[in-house]
C-alpha positions in Angstrom: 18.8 -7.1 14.8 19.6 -4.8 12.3 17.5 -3.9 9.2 20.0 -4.6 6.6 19.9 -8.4 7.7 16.7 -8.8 7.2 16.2 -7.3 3.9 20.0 -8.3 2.0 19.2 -11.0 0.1 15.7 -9.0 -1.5 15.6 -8.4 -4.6 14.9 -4.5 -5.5 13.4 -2.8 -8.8 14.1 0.5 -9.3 13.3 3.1 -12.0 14.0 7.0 -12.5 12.9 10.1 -12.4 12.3 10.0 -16.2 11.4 6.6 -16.4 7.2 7.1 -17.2 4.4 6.4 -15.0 3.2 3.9 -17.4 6.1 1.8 -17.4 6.3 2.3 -13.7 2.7 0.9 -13.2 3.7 -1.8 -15.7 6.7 -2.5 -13.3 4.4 -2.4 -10.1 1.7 -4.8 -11.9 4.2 -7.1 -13.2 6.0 -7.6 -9.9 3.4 -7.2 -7.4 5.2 -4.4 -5.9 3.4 -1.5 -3.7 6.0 0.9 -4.1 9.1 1.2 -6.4 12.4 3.7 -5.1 13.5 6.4 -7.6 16.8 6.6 -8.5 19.6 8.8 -10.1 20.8 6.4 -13.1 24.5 7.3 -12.7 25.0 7.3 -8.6 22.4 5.1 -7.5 20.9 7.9 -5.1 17.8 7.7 -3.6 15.1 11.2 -4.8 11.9 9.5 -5.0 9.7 6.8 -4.0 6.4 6.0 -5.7 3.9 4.1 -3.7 0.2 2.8 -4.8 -1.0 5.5 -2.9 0.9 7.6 -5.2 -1.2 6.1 -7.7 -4.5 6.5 -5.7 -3.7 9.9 -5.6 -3.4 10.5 -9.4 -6.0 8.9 -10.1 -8.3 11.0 -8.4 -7.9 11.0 -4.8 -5.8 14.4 -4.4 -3.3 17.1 -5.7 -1.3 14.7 -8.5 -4.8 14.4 -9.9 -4.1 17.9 -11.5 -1.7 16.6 -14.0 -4.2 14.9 -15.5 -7.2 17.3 -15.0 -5.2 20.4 -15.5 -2.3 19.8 -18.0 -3.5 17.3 -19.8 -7.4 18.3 -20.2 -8.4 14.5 -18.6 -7.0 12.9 -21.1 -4.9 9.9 -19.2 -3.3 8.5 -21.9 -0.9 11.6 -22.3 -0.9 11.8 -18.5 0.7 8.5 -17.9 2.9 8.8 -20.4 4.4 12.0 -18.1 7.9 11.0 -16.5 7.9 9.6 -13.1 8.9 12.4 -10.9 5.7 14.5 -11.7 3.9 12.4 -9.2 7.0 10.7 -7.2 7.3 11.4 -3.3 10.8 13.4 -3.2 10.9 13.5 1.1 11.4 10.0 1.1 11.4 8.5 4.7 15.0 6.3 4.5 16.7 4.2 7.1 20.7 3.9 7.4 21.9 -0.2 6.9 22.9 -0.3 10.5 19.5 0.7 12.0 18.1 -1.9 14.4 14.8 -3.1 13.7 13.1 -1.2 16.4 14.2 1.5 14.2 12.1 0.6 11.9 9.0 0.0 13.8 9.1 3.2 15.0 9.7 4.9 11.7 6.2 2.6 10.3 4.3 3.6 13.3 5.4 7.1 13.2 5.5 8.2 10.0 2.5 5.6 8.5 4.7 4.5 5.9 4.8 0.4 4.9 8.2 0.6 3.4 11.1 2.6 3.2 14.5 2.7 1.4 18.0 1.3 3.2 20.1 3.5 2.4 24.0 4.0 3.3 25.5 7.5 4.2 25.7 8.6 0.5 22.1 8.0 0.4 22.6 5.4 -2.3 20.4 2.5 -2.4 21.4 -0.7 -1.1 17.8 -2.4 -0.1 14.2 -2.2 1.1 12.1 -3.1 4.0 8.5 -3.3 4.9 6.2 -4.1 7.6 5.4 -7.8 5.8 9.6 -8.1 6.2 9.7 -7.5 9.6 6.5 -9.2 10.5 8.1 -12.3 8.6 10.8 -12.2 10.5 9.6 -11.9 14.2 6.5 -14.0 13.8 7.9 -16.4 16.4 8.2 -13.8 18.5 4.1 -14.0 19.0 2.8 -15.3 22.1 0.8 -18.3 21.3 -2.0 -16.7 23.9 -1.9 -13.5 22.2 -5.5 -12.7 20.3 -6.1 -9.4 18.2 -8.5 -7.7 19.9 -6.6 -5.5 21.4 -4.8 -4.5 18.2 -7.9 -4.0 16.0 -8.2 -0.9 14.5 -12.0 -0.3 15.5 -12.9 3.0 13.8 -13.4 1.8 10.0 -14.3 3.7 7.1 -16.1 1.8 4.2 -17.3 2.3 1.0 -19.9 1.2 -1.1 -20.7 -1.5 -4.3 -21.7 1.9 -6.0 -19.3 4.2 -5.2 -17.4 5.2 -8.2 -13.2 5.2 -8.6 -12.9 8.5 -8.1 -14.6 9.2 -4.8 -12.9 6.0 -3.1 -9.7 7.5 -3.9 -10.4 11.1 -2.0 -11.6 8.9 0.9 -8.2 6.7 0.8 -5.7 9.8 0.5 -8.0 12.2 2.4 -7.5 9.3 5.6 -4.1 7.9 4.6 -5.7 4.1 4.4 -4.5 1.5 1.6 -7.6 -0.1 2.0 -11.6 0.1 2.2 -14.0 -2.8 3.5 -17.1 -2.7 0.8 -20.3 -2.4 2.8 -23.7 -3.2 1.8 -26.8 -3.3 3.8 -24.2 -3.3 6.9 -22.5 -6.4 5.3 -19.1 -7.2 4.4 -19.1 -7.8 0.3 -15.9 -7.0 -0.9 -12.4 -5.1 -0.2 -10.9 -2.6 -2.1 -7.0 -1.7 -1.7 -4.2 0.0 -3.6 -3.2 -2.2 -5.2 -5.8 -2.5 -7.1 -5.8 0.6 -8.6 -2.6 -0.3 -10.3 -4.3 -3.7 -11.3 -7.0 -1.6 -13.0 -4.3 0.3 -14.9 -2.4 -2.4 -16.0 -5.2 -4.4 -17.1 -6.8 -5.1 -20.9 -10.0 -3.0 -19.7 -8.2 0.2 -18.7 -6.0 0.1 -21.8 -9.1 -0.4 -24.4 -11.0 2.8 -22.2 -7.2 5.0 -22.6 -7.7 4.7 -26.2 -10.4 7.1 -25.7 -8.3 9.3 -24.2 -10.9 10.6 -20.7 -10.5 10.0 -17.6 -13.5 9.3 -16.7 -14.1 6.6 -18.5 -12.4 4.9 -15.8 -12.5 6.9 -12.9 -16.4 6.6 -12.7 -16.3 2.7 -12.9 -18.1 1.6 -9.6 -16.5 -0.2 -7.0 -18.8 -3.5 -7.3 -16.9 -3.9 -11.0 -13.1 -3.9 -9.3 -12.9 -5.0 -5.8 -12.2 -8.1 -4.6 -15.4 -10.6 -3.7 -13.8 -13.0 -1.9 -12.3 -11.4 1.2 -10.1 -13.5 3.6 -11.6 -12.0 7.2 -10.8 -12.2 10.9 -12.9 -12.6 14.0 -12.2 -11.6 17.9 -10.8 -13.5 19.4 -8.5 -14.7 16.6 -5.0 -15.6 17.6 -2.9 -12.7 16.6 0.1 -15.3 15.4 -2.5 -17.0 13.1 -3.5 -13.9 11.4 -0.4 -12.6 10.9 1.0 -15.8 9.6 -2.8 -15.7 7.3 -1.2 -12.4 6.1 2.2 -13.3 4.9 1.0 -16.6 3.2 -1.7 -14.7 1.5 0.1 -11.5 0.6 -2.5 -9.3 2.1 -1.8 -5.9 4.2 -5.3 -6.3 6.3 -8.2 -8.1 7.5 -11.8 -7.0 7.8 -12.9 -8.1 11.4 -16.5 -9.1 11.3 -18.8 -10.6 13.3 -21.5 -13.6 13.0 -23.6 -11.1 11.3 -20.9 -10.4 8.8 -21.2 -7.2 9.9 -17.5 -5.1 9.6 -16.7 -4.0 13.6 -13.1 -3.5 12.9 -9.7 -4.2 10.5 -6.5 -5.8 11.6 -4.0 -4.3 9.6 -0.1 -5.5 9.1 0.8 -1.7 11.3 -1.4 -3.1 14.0 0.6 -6.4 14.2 3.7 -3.7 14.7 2.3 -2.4 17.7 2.4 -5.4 19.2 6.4 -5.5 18.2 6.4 -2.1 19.9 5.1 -3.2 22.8 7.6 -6.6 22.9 10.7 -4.5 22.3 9.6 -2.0 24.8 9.5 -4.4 27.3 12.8 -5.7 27.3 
């Protein structure tokens, strides 16, 4: 099956390199996006891609924080008003329309990317696909029998009610993970992703703390303030068609995997439900 046919009829936002991270973040909030392709206004090429890790990033967790440190002296109200392409990726990760979609499983696997561009041989935009897309679209492919366990991803990093914004952030870029289990007293109390970090922008709370122009205002908010309380989980032993179905009807990218202690001994993460893919199309 080629890529192309499972993402044609999707419908794709856009912005440029000038276009501002504000009204980017707006764009991501308003659409529930995760990331947003850049574009050249006049040929429709692809030279960017902005991602909510891109947004992690800037808002603490690495390099792109230095726009706002640095050049603007922490004041993130003239930082997010900075074009786009200050914190875009420009090496985006494409695939051509006519890849197959093991092509694309690879690329995710390989490269620990959830989406990437379609583009055709001019590098001009025609669509997008992510994981959730081709998990959507093989989901039937699942063996009824087949349980997660041997997908889990068992080596999890956590954070804390109290941990503030900004240290959650180095922890997410410094490991390449859209998403943190919140632990306390070895219990599972909350989830923090992304996505929420664009949430937090976009929201009436971040906006009245911009006013006063510093950062930290809102990267020292604590974790127990902004992550989500009522986390949808998964046990062993769970039937690996049910959870990802769970996923797709829910919108989430993972699962904590707890256990009758509520006690986090794993995540099942919409890349783990690709390995599984791997393994079915390497078998034929």
């Amino acid at each position: 099956m080629k890529v192309i046919k499972i993402a044609e009829n999707k419908k794709i936002i856009t912005v440029y390199p000038t276009t501002t991270i504000r009204n980017a973040l707006k764009t991501m909030n308003e659409n529930r996006y995760r990331r947003l392709p850049v574009v050249n206004a006049g040929n429709n090429k692809v030279v960017g891609i902005i991602t909510s890790m891109d947004i992690v990033d800037f808002m603490g967790g690495g390099s792109k924080y230095n726009l706002i440190r640095e050049k603007h002296g922490r004041n993130l109200l003239s930082a997010i008003n900075e074009p786009v392409r200050e914190i875009m990726e420009e090496n985006v990760i494409t695939l051509k329309e006519n890849s197959e979609i093991d092509d694309a499983i690879e690329t995710f696997l390989n490269k620990n990317v959830g989406g990437v561009p379609i583009v055709n041989d001019e590098n001009q935009l025609i669509s997008l696909i992510t994981e959730r897309d081709i998990i959507r679209s093989l989901i039937d492919k699942i063996d009824e029998n087949a349980v997660i366990d041997d997908y889990i991803t068992r080596d999890v990093i956590v954070a804390t009610p109290g941990e503030r914004l900004k240290d959650v952030a180095r922890t997410m870029v410094r490991n390449g993970f859209r998403r943190l289990p919140v632990v306390s007293e070895e219990r599972l109390v909350g989830i923090i992703t992304s996505t929420d970090f664009i949430k937090l922008l976009g929201s009436d709370w971040a906006f009245n703390h911009l006013k006063t122009g510093n950062v930290r205002e809102i990267t020292n908010v604590r974790m127990e303030e902004i992550m989500k309380k009522d986390v949808i989980t998964a046990k062993e032993g769970n039937k690996l068609k049910d959870i990802a179905k769970t996923m797709i009807d829910n919108d989430i990218g993972a699962l904590p995997v707890i256990d009758e202690n509520n006690r986090v001994v794993g995540i099942i993460t919409e890349k783990d439900i690709l390995k599984y893919f791997e393994d079915y199309f390497s078998k034929r």
